[in-house]
C-alpha positions as CSV (number, residue, x, y, z in Angstrom):
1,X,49.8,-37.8,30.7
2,X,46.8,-40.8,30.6
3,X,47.5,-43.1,28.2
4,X,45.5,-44.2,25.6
5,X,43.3,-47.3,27.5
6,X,42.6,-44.1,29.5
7,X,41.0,-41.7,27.7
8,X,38.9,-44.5,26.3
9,X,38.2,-45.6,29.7
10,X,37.0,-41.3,30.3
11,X,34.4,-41.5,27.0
12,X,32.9,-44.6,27.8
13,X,32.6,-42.9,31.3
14,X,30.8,-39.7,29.8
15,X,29.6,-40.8,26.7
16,X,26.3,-41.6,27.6
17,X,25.9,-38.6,30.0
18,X,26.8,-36.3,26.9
19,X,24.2,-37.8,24.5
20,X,21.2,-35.4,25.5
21,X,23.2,-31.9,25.7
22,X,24.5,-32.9,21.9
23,X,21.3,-33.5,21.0
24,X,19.5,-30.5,22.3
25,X,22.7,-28.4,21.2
26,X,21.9,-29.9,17.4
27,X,17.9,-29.1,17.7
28,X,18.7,-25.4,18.6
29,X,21.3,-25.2,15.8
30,X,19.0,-26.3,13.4
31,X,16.8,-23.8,14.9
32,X,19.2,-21.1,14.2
33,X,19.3,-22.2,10.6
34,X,16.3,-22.9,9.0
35,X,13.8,-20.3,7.7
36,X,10.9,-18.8,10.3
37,X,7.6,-20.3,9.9
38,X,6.5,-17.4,7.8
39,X,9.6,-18.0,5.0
40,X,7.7,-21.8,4.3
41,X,6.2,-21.6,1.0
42,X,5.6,-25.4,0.4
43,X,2.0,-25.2,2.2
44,X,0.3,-22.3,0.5
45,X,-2.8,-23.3,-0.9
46,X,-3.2,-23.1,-4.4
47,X,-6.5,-21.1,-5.5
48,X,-6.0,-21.2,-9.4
49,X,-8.1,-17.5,-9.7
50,X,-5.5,-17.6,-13.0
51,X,-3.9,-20.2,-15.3
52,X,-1.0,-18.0,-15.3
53,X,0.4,-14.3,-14.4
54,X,-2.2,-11.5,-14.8
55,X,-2.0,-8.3,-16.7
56,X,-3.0,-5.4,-14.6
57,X,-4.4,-2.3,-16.2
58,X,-3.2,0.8,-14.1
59,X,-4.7,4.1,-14.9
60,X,-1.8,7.0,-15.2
61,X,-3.6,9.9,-15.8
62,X,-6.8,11.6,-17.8
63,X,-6.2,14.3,-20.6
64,X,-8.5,16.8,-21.5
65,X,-9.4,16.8,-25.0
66,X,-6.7,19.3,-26.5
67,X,-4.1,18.2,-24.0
68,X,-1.3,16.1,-25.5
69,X,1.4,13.0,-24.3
70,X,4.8,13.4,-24.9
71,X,6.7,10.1,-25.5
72,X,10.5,10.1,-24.5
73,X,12.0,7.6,-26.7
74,X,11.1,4.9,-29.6
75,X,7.8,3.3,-29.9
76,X,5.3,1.6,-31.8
77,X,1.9,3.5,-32.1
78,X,-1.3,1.3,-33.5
79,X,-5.1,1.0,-33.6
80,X,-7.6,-1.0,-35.4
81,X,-6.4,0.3,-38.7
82,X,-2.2,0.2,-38.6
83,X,0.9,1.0,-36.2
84,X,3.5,3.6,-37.0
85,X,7.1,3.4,-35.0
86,X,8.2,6.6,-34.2
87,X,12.3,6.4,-33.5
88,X,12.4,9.2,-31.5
89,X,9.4,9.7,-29.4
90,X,7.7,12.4,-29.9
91,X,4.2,14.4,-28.8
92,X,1.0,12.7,-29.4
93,X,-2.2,15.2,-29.5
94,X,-5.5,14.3,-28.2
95,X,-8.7,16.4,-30.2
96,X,-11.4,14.6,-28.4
97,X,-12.2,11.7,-31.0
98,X,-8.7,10.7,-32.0
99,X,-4.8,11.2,-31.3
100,X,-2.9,12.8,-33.5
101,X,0.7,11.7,-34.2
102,X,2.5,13.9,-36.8
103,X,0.2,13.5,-39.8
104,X,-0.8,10.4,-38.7
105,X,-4.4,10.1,-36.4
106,X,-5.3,7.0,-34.7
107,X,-9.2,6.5,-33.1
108,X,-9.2,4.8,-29.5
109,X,-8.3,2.1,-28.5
110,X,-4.8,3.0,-28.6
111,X,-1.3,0.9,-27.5
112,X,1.8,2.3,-27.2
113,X,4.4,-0.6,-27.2
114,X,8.4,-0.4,-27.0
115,X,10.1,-1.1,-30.7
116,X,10.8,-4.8,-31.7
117,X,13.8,-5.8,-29.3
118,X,12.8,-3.0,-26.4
119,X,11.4,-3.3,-23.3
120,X,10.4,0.1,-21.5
121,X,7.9,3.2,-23.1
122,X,9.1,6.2,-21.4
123,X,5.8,9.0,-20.2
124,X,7.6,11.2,-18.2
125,X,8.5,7.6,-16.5
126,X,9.6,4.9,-17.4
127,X,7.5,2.0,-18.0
128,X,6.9,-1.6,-19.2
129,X,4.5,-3.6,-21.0
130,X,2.1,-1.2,-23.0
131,X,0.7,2.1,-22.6
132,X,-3.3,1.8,-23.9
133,X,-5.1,5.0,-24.7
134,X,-8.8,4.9,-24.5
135,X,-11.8,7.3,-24.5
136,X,-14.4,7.6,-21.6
137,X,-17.8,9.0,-21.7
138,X,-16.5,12.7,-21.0
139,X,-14.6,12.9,-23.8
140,X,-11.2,12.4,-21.9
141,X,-8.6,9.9,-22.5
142,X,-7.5,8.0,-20.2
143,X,-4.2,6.1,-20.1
144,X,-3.2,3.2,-18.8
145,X,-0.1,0.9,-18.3
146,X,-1.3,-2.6,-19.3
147,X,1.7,-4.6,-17.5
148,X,1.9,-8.3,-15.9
149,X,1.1,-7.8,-12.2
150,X,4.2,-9.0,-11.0
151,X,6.2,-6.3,-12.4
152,X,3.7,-3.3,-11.3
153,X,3.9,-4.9,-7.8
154,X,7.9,-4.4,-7.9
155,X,7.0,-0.9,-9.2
156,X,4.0,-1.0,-5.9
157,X,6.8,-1.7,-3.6
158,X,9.6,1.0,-4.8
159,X,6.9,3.7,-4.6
160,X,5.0,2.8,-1.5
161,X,7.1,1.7,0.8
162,X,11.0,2.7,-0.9
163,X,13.3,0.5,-1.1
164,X,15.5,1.8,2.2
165,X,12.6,-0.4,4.2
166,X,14.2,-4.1,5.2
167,X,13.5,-6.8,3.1
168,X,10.8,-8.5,5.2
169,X,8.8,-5.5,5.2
170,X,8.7,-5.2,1.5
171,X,7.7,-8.8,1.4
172,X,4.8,-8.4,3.7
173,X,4.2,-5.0,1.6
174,X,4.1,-7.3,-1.9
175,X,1.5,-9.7,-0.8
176,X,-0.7,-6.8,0.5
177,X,-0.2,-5.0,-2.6
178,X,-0.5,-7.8,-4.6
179,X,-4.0,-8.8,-2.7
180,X,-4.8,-5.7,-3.3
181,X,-4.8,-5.7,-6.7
182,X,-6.2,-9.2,-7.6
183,X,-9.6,-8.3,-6.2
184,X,-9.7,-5.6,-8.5
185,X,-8.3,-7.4,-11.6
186,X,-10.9,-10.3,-10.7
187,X,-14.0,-7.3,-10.1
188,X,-13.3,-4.4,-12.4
189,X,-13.2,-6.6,-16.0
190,X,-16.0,-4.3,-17.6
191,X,-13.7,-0.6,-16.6
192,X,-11.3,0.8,-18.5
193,X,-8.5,0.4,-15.7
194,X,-8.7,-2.2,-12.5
195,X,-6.3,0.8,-10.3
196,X,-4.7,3.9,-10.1
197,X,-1.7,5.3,-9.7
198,X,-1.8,7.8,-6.4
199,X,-2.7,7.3,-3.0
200,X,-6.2,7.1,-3.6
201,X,-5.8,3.3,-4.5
202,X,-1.7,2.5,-4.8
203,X,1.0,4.1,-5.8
204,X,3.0,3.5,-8.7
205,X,5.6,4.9,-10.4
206,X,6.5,2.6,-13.2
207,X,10.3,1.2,-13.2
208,X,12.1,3.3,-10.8
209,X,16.0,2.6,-9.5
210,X,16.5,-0.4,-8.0
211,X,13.8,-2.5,-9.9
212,X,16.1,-6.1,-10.3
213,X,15.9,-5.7,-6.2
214,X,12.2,-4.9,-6.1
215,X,11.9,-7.7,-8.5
216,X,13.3,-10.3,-6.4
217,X,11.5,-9.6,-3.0
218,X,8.5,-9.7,-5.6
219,X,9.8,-13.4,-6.8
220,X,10.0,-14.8,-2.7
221,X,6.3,-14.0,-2.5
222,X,5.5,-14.5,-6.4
223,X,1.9,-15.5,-6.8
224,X,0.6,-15.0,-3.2
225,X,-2.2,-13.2,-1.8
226,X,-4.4,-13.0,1.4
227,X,-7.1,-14.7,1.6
228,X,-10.1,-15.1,4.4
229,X,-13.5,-17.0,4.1
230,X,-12.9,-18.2,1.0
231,X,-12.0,-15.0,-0.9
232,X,-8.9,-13.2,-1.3
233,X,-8.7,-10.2,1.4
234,X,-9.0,-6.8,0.5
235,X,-5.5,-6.1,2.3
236,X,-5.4,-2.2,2.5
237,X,-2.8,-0.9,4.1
238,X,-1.4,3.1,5.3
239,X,2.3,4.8,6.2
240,X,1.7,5.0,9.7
241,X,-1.5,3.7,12.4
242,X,-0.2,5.5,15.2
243,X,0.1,2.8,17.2
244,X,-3.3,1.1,17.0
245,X,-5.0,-0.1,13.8
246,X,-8.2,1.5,13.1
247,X,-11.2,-1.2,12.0
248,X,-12.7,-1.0,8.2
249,X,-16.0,-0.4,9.4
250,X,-15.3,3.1,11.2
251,X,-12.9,4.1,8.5
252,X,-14.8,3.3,5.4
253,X,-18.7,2.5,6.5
254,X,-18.7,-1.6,5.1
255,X,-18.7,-4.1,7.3
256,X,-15.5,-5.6,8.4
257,X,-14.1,-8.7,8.1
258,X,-12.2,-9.8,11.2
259,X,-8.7,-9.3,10.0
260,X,-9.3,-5.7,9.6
261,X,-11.1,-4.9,12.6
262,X,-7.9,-3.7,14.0
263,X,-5.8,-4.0,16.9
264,X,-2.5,-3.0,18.6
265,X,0.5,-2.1,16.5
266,X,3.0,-0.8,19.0
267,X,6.1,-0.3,16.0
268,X,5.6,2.4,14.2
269,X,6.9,5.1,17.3
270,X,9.6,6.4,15.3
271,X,7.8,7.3,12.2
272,X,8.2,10.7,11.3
273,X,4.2,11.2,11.8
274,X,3.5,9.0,14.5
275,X,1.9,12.0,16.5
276,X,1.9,15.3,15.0
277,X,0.1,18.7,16.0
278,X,-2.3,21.3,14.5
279,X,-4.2,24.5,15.2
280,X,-7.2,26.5,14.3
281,X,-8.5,30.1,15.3
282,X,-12.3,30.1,16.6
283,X,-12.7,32.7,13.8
284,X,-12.0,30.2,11.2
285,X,-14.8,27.7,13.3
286,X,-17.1,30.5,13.5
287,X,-17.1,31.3,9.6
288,X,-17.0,27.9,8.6
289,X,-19.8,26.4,10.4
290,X,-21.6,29.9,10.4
291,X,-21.5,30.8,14.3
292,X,-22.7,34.3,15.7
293,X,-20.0,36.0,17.3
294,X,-19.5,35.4,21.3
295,X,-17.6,33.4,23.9
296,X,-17.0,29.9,23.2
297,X,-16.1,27.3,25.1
298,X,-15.1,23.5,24.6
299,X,-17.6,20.7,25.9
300,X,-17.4,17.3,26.1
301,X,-15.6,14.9,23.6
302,X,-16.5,11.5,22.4
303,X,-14.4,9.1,20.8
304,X,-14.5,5.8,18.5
305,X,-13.8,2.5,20.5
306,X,-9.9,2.8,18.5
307,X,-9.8,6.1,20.4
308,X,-9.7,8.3,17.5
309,X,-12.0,11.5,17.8
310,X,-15.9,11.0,16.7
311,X,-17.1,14.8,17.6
312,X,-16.9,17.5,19.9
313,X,-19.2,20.3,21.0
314,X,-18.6,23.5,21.3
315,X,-20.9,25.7,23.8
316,X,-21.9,29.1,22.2
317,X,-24.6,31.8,23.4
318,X,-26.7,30.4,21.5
319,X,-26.5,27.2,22.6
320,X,-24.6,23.8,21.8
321,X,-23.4,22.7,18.5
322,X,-21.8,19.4,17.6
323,X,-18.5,19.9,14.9
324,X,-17.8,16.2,14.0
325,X,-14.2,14.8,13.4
326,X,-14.5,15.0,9.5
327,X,-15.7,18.5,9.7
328,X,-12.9,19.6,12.3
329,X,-9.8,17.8,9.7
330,X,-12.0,19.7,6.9
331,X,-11.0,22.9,9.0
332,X,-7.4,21.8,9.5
333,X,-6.6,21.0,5.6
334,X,-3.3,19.8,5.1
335,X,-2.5,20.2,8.6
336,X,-4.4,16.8,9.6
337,X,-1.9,14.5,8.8
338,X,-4.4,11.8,9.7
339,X,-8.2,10.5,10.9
340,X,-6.9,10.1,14.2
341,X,-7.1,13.1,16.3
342,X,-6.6,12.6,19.9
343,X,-7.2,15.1,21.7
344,X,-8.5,19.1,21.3
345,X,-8.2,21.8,24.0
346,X,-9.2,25.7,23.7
347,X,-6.3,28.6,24.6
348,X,-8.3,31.4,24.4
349,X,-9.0,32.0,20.7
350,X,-7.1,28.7,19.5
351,X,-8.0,25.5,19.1
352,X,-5.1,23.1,20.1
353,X,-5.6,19.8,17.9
354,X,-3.1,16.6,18.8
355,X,-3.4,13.7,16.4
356,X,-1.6,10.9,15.9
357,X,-0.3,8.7,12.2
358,X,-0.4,9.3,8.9
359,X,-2.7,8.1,6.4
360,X,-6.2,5.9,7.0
361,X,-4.6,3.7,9.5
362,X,-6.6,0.5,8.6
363,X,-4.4,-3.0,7.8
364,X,-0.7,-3.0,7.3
365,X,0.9,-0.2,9.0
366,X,4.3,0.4,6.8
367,X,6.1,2.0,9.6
368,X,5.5,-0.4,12.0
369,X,6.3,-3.1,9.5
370,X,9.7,-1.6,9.7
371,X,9.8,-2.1,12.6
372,X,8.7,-5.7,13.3
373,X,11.1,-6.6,10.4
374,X,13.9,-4.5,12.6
375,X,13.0,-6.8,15.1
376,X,14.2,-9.9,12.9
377,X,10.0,-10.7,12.2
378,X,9.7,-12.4,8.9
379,X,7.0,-11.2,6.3
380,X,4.9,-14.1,7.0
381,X,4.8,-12.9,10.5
382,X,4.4,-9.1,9.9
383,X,1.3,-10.3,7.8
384,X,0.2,-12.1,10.7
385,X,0.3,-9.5,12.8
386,X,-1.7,-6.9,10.5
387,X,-4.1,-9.4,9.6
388,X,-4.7,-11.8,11.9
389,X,-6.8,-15.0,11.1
390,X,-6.0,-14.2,7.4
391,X,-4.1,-17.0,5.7
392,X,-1.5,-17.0,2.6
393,X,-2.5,-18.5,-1.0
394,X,-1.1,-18.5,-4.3
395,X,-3.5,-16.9,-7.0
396,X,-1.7,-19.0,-9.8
């Protein structure tokens, strides 16, 4: 065996050839390590829209007058005049002018808040902060969850995307939600409600299982939004592109800013909707665009530049008639699963319909979020990729 004078002799040897591959060996370990560029929080501008969190007023549903609510469990009941509690819940009756409860009749504006010491009102579900009943110009009442924003975006999350999606997407899907919702906070002031509750704007369930979860992916993005030219984005989103974004502008008329002028997504193949199929009999064509009776045959069809379906003609004895792509899903119903139809043949007296995603397809796609996050993308990143030349800000 060497001695000792000989192994020194061996590292002062090597020592100096081993310096380099140590040090790149550290770098890439540190690389390993640390948190992706979009995990880095320290740089986000701050925009101070609010000195603190933000209530945000979600509309649940409208009630006819006659209709009535039935609470589940204690609560506290007041207007202008007084508050009752009622231990047990129980069904509150809307006449048109005022809601009944028991004996007891209270004018709009209403609140429905948990007992001292409580924390949920349960409608059906279960929420937090207040309920608030008020009366629009119909006669209906509308109701409302009046709640800091950071809880109904855990609630935004749950509901939207479900909480079996990996963490990174629900990240991304909190500060598009969140965005979301602070341009409507910050614009609808003089409404009764700044958004709803179904698909038409987002959805939202109040506290569903899960929420201490939902509430900590909320807290790694807490306070930040999307912003672009100065003003925070309006960072729509849908379950499933089918495999390209569609631009703003050809989905809802408005001009588009540049990070929602769509591009390629690529990661949303497996969704369950990704393509999907359809059929119509020319009978059903011929009564609803009022057609004689005859051959038909298919002509030419012309597409938007995202290659979804703009119109079709269809060649008739009587000459050519243009059916556009909303007119044609209108014919399909339910069975249009999205705006992107990509391509239509004719089998004798059937109209063979292929389309492709599920929902609006502009912005986030959730199902390709899935999939970037599958593919170890951070939220920072999947945001990037949705929006691109959008950048992150805290609104408070």
């Amino acid at each position: 065996m060497p001695g000792r004078k000989s192994w020194t002799g061996l590292w002062k040897a090597w020592r100096r050839p081993l310096l380099l591959p140590a040090f790149l060996l550290l770098i890439a370990l540190c690389a390993a390590v640390l948190p992706p560029v979009g995990h880095v929080r320290e740089d986000l501008r701050d925009l101070d829209l609010f000195s603190n969190e933000p209530l945000v007023r979600a509309l649940l549903t409208r009630r006819d007058s006659g209709t009535s609510l039935e609470i589940g469990g204690p609560c506290r009941v007041r207007d202008a005049s007084g508050s009752i509690v009622l231990e047990d819940g129980g069904r509150l009756v809307w006449d048109g002018r005022a809601v009944a409860a028991g004996k007891r009749r209270f004018e709009p504006p209403v609140a429905i808040a948990p007992p001292r010491g409580g924390t949920l009102v349960t409608l059906g579900r279960r929420y937090a902060g207040t309920l608030r009943l008020v009366a629009d110009d119909d006669g209906r009442l509308l109701v409302t969850n009046r709640v800091p924003l950071e809880t109904y975006i855990a609630g935004v999350i749950s509901a939207e995307m479900g909480l079996h999606f990996p963490n990174e997407a629900l990240k991304a899907q909190a500060v598009a939600s969140r965005s979301y919702a602070v341009r409507r906070i910050r614009t609808r002031q003089r409404r009764a409600y700044d958004v709803g509750a179904t698909q038409a704007t987002q959805v939202y369930r109040g506290i569903l299982p899960g929420h201490a979860r939902a509430r900590r992916l909320v807290a790694a993005t807490r306070a930040e939004v999307l912003i672009y030219d100065g003003d925070v984005l309006d960072a729509v989103y849908s379950s499933t592109c089918g495999g390209h974004t569609r631009p703003a502008e050809e989905a809802f008329g408005d001009a588009a800013p540049a990070p929602l002028m769509g591009g390629p997504c690529g990661h949303c193949n497996d969704a369950p909707l990704a393509r999907w199929t359809a059929t119509v009999k020319l009978r059903a064509v011929r009564r609803a665009l009022k057609l004689a009776a005859g051959p038909m045959t298919l002509g030419a069809l012309r597409f938007h530049p995202s290659k979804r379906l703009r119109a079709l003609t269809l060649l008739t004895a009587a000459g050519a008639r243009e059916v556009t792509a909303k007119q044609l899903r209108r014919l399909l119903g339910k069975q249009a699963k999205s705006p992107w139809i990509a391509q239509v043949a004719l089998d004798a007296d059937t109209l063979l319909i292929s389309g492709r995603g599920f929902g609006h397809g502009v912005g986030l796609c959730q199902y390709g979020a899935r999939g970037l996050a599958r593919r170890r993308k951070s939220a920072g990143e999947i945001l990037g990729w949705y929006f691109p030349g959008a950048d992150r800000a805290r609104a408070w």
